[in-house]
N, C-alpha and C positions, 0 to 999 in steps of 0.2 A: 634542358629540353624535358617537358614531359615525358611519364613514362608512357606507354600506350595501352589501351584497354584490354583488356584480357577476357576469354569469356569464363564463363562462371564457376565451370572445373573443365580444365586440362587433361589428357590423359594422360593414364598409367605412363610412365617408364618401364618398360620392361625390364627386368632382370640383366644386369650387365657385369662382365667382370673380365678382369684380364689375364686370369690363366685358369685352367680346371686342373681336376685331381688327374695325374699321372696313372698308367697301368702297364707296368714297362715289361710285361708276358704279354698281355696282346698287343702291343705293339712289337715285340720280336716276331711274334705272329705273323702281323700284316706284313712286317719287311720278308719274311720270305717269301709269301705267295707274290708280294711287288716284286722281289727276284723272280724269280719264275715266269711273272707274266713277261718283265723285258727278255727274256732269256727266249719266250714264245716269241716274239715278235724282234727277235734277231737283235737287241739294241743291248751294247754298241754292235752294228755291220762289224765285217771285217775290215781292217787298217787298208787303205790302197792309197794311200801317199806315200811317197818317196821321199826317200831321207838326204836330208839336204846339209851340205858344209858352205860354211864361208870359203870365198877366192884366197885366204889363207889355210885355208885349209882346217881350219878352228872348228869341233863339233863336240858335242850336238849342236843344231839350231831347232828352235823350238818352231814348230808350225803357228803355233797362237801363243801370247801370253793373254789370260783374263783380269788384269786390276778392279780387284774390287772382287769381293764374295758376299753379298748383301745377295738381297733379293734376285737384283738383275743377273749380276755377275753370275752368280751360283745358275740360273736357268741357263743363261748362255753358253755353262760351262756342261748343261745337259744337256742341249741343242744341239752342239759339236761334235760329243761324243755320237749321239741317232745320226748324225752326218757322215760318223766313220772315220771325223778328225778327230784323232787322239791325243797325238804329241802335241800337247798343251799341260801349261800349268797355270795353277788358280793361286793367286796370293790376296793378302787383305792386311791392313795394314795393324789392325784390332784385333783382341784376343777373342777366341771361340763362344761366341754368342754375342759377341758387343757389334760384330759388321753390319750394317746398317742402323735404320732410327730404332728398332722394336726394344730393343735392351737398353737403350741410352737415352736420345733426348725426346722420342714421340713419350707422349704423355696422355695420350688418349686412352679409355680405358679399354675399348673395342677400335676394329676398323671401321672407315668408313663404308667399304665395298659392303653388297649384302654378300651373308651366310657362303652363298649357290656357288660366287666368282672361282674360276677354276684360272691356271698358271702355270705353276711351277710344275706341276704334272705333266706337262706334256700330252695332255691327254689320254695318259694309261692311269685309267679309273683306280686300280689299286693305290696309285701315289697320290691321289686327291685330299684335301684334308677334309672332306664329309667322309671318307674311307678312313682315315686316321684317328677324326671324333669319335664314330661310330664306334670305331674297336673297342673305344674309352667307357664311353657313356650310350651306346647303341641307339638303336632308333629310335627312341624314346627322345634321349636325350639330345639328338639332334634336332628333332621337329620345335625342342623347348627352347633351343638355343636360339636368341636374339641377334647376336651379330660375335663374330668371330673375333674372340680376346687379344689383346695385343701379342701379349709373352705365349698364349696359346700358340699363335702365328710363328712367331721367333722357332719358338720349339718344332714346330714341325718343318719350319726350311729347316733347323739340322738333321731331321730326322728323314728327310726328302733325299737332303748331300748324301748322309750317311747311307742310305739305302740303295741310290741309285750308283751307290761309288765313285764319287767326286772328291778327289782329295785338293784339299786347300792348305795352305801354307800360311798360317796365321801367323803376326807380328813381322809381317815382310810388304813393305812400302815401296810402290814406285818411286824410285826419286828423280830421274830424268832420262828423258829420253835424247839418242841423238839415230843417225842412220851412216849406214855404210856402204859400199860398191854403189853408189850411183843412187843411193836410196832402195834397195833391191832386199837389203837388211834394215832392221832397225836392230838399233845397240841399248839396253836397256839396261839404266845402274838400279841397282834394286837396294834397299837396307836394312838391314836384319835384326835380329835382337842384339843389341851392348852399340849399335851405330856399323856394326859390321857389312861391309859393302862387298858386291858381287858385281857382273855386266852377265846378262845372258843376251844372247841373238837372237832374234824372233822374225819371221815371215808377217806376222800381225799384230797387232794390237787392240785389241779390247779396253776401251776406257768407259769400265764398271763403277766408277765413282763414290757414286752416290749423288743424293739431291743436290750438292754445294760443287759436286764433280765438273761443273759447268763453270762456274763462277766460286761464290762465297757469300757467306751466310750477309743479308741486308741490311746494315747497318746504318739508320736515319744520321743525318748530320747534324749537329744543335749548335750554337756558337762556343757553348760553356763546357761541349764534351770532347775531352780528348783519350783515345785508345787506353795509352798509354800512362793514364792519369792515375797514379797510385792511391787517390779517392774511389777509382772507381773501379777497383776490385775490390771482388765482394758485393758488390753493390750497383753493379750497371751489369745488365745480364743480356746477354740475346737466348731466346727462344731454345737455340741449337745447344747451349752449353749446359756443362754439368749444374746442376742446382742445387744446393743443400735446401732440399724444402722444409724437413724439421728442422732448420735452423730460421725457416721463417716464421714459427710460431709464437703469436703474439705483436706479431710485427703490422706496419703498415706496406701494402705492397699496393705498387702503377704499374699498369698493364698498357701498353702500347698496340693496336693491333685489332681489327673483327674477325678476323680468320680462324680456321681451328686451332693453330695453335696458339692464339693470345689465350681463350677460353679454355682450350686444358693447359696453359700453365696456372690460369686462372685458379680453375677448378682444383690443381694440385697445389695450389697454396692456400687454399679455403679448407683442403679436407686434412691439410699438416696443422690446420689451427693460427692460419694469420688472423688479427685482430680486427681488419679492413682490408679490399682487394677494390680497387677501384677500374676500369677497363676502359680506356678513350679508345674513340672512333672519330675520324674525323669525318667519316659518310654522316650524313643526318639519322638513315637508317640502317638496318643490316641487309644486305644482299639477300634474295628469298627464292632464289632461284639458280640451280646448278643447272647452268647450261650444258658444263661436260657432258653429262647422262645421258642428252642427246645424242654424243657424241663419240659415243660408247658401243653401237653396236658393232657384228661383225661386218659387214658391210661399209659402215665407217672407216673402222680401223684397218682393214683391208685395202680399201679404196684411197686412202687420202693421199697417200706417198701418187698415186698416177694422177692428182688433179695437176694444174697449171699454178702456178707461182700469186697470180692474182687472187683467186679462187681458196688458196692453200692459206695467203695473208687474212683474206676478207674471215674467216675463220675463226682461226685464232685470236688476231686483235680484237672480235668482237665478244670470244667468250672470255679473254683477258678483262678486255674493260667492262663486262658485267660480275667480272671475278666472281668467284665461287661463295656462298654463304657456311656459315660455320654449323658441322651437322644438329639438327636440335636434339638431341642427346648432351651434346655439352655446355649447349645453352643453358637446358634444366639443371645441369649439374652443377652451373654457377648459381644458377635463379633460386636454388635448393637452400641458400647459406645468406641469412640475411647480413654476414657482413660483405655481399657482393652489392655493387655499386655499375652496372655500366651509364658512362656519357659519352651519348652520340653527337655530332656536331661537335666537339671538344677535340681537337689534335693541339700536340703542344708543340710549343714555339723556343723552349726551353730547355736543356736537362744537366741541372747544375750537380753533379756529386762533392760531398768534403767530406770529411773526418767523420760526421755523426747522422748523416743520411743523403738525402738526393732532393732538390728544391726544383720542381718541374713547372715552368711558369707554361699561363694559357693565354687562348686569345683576349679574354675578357681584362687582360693583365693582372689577373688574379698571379695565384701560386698555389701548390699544394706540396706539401712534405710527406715524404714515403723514405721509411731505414733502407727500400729498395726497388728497381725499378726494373721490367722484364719487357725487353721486346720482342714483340711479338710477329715480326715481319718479312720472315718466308727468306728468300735465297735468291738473289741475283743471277743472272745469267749473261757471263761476262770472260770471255777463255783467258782473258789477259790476266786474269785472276790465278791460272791455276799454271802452279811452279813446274809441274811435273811436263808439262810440252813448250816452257816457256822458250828455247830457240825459234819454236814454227807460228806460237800466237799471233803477232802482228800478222803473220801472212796469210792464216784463215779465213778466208770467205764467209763472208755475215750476211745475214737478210736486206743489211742497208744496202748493198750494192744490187739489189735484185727487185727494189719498191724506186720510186718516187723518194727526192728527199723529202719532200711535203710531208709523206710519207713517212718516212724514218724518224723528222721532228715528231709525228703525233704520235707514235708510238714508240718512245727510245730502247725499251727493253724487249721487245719482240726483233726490234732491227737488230739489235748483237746477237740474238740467233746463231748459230753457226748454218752454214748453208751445205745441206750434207748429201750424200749421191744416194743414190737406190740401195744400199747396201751397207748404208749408217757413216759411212766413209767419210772424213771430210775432207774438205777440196781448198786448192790453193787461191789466191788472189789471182796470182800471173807470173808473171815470172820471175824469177827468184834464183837461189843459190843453187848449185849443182844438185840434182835430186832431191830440190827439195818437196815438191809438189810428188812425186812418188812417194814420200815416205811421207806425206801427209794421207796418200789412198789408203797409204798400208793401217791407220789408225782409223778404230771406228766411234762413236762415242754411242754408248751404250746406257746413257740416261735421262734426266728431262731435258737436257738441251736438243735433245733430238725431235722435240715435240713441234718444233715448227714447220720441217720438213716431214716427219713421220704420223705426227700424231701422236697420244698419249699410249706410245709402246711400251718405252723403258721408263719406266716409275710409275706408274699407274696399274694396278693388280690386271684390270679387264684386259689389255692388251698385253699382257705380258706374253704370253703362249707364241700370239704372231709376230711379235716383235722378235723374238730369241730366233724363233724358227727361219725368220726372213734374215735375219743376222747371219746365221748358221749356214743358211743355204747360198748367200752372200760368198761368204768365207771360203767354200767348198767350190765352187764354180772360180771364183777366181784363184785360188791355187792349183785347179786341177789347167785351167787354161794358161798360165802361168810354165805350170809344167807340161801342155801337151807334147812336145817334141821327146820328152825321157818316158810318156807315155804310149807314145807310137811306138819306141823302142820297145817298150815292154810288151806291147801288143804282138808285133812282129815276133818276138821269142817266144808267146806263151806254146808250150806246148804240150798240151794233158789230153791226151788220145780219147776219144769218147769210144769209139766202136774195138777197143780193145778185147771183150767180154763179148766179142762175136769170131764169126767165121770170114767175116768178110773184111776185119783187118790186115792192113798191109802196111803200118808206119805213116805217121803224117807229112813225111817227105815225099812217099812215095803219091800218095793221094793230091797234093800238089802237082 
C-alpha cells in the first residue's frame, strides 16, 4: 500500500521523556504536609468493624485482601483505609517498583492521559502528582512539561503508597482461592518468597490483577507456531514480555499490531539500534479516533454502571470495534528512524520460528525473514484464563448470557466480559455448589474486565478516583450490613455520657 501524503512540515514533538531528576528534600517535604492534610480531614476515620473469627475459631480474619499493588490495587487499598476499613492487606506478586506495566513491559516513553489526570490522590490535592512534579521542578516546570513520564509515574505511586501509609507485601502471590462456612469466608493460599505457602481468611477479595488479571496476554494462532517450540524462545515475543532490546541491535525485527503497544515496542527497537523494524496492520488504515475520550468524562464514568444492559453493550462494542488509534507521539517516534517500515493491509498468515530466525509468510504469499518477531496484541479477556479463581470460572456470569447470541457471535470478546454487580462483585451462573455463588459476591474484580459493566474504572488513569471510591464504599456498606446485628449490639452498649461536665447529669440509666 502506498504511503499517504503528508503535509509539508509536521509539527514540533514536544519534549518527552520518561523519568526527570529526583529531589528527595522536597519531596520529604511534600509527604509531610500530604500527612498533615489527611490527618485534617480525619483519613483513615476511626476503625468501626468488628473483629471477626472463623466457626473454628481460627483468627485473625482479614476484612479485605487486595491482589495486586499496581495502580488499581494500591488506590483501592487507599479507598479502604478514607472508609475506615483497615484490617486489610495488600500483596503483589513483583518486587517493589516492577507491580504493574510502568517498570516492566509499557514501553511508552510518557502516558497517554494528559499532564492534568488526577487518581491515585484521592482527591487531596497534596497527593497529586502536579503536587509532587512541582516540588521537583516547580511551576515553571510543570507548565513545560508535555505529558507525564512513564517511570516518573511509577515513582510517584510509590511515593503516593509510601506517604499515605499503605503497606504492601511484595513477592507474595495469590495462588488460589477456595471459601468456607457456606461461602461466608474465602480461604486464601498465598505464596511467598522460596515457594513458601500460607491460607489467610478474608471477608473479601480484591482482584487487583493487572491488564492480563482478567484473561492473558493475546496470542495470534499461526499453523507453524507452537508455545512451546524451543525455536521460539528468544525469538517469538509478545508485547507483555521481557525484551532484551540491546540485544536487538542490528537485527531485523516484525512487528505484529496498530496499537500503542506494536509502536513502542517498535519505537524501542529502533532507538536500541535494530537494523529494520517493519510493522503489519491488517486494517488498511490506522484508526484516527479515540472514541474513549468521549467517554471519559465525569458524568460518564459516574453514570454508566446505572444504564440498562442494552445501552451498556451498544457502548462498548462500538468503541471496541472502532478501537483505539495509537497515540501520535509514538507514531513520530517510529516515523523518526528511517529503518521503520509500516504495512497496512499486510496481516500475516504465517509465523514460522527455527534455529536462525522467524519466516513470517503474507497474504500476497510472499515471506519475510526477521531474527525476531513481537506481538503486538493487547490482552484477552477470558476468566477461564486465570489459575488463581479457577474452582468458580466456569460458573461466572458473562456478558454472553445477558445479549442476544447474535449478539455474542458478533462480538466474541466483549461477550466473556464478566457480568459484575454494582459493587465490582462478580456473580454466579445459577446454581452451583454449596456457597458458591456467595463466595463469588465476596470477590470483586478490580481491573479492565470490569469495563463492560463499569466502564473504564479500573485501568484507565481518568476514572480511577471513582472507581476505587465506588469499590470502597461497595465494600463498607456490605460488611457493615453483613454485620448489622453485632452492630445493634454495640449500639445498645455504647455508653459515653455527654452531659457529664453539667449539673444536670444523673447517669444514662437513669435518663432512660
Amino acid at each position: 500500500m502506498s504511503a499517504p501524503s503528508f503535509p509539508a512540515a509536521l509539527p514540533l514533538v514536544p519534549p518527552q521523556f520518561t523519568t526527570s531528576p529526583r529531589d528527595t528534600a522536597a519531596l520529604e517535604a511534600l509527604a509531610a504536609q500530604a500527612r498533615a492534610d489527611l490527618e485534617r480531614i480525619n483519613v483513615p476515620p476511626a476503625a468501626w468493624m468488628l473483629p471477626d473469627t472463623s466457626a473454628t475459631g481460627e483468627a485473625p480474619v482479614l476484612d479485605v485482601l487486595v491482589a495486586g499493588a499496581g495502580m488499581c490495587g494500591q488506590t483501592a487499598a487507599f479507598a479502604l483505609r478514607r472508609e475506615g476499613v483497615t484490617n486489610i492487606r495488600v500483596i503483589d506478586r513483583a518486587a517493589r517498583g516492577e507491580e504493574g506495566p510502568w517498570g516492566t513491559y509499557a514501553r511508552m516513553l510518557t502516558l497517554r492521559s494528559p499532564k492534568q489526570v488526577g487518581g491515585p490522590e484521592l482527591g487531596v490535592p497534596s497527593l497529586s502528582f502536579r503536587a509532587w512534579y512541582e516540588a521537583q521542578h516547580g511551576a515553571e516546570g510543570w507548565q513545560a512539561l508535555h505529558k507525564i513520564g512513564r517511570i516518573d509515574w511509577r515513582d510517584y505511586l510509590l511515593w503516593v503508597r509510601d506517604t499515605a501509609g499503605l503497606p504492601v507485601a511484595n513477592g507474595v502471590a495469590l495462588h488460589s482461592v477456595s471459601h468456607l462456612e457456606n461461602g461466608r469466608l474465602l480461604a486464601l493460599e498465598l505464596q511467598g518468597p522460596g515457594g513458601r505457602r500460607e491460607t489467610v481468611r478474608a471477608r473479601q477479595l480484591v482482584l487487583a490483577l493487572g491488564r492480563d488479571g482478567s484473561g492473558a496476554a493475546r496470542w495470534p494462532e499461526f499453523p507453524s507456531l507452537r508455545r512451546g517450540d524451543p525455536h521460539a524462545a528468544g525469538r517469538v515475543f509478545h508485547s507483555a514480555d521481557a525484551i532484551d532490546f540491546p540485544g536487538l541491535a542490528g537485527r531485523r525485527i516484525g512487528v505484529l499490531g496498530a496499537g500503542a503497544s506494536a509502536f513502542d515496542n517498535a519505537g524501542s527497537a529502533l532507538e536500541a539500534g535494530a537494523a529494520q523494524v517493519q510493522l503489519f496492520a491488517r486494517r488498511t488504515h490506522l484508526p484516527q479516533v479515540n472514541k474513549s475520550k468521549a467517554a471519559s468524562s465525569h458524568g460518564f464514568l459516574r453514570g454508566f454502571e446505572g444504564l440498562d444492559d442494552a445501552r451498556k453493550w451498544r457502548v462498548y462494542t462500538y468503541i471496541f470495534d472502532e478501537q483505539v488509534p495509537p497515540p501520535w507521539e509514538s507514531v513520530r517516534r517510529c516515523d523518526a528512524h528511517d529503518a521503520f517500515t509500516l504495512r497496512l493491509g499486510t496481516p500475516w498468515l504465517d509465523v514460522a520460528p527455527d534455529a536462525e530466525g522467524v519466516t513470517v509468510t503474507l497474504p500476497d504469499g510472499g515471506t519475510e525473514r526477521f531474527d525476531a518477531v513481537i506481538f503486538g496484541t493487547g490482552f484477552d479477556v477470558d476468566l477461564l484464563d486465570r489459575p488463581e479463581i479457577a474452582p468458580y470460572t466456569a460458573r461466572v456470569d458473562t456478558w454472553a448470557r445477558h445479549v442476544s447470541p447474535d449478539e455474542a457471535r458478533r462480538h466474541p470478546e466483549p461477550a466473556r466480559f464478566p457480568y459484575l454487580g454494582p459493587g465490582f462483585e462478580l456473580r454466579s451462573r445459577g446454581d452451583g455448589p454449596m456457597g458458591e455463588a456467595e463466595a463469588l459476591g465476596r470477590m470483586r474484580l478490580f481491573n479492565w474486565g470490569a469495563t463492560m459493566s463499569h466502564g473504564a474504572l479500573a485501568g484507565d488513569i481518568p476514572g480511577l478516583a471513582i472507581g476505587a471510591t465506588r469499590l470502597a464504599q461497595a465494600i463498607a456498606r456490605d460488611l457493615f450490613v453483613e454485620d448489622a446485628d453485632r452492630h445493634w449490639t454495640r449500639l445498645q452498649a455504647h455508653e459515653e455520657p455527654e452531659l457529664i461536665a453539667t449539673r444536670w447529669y444523673t447517669g444514662p440509666r437513669a435518663a432512660a
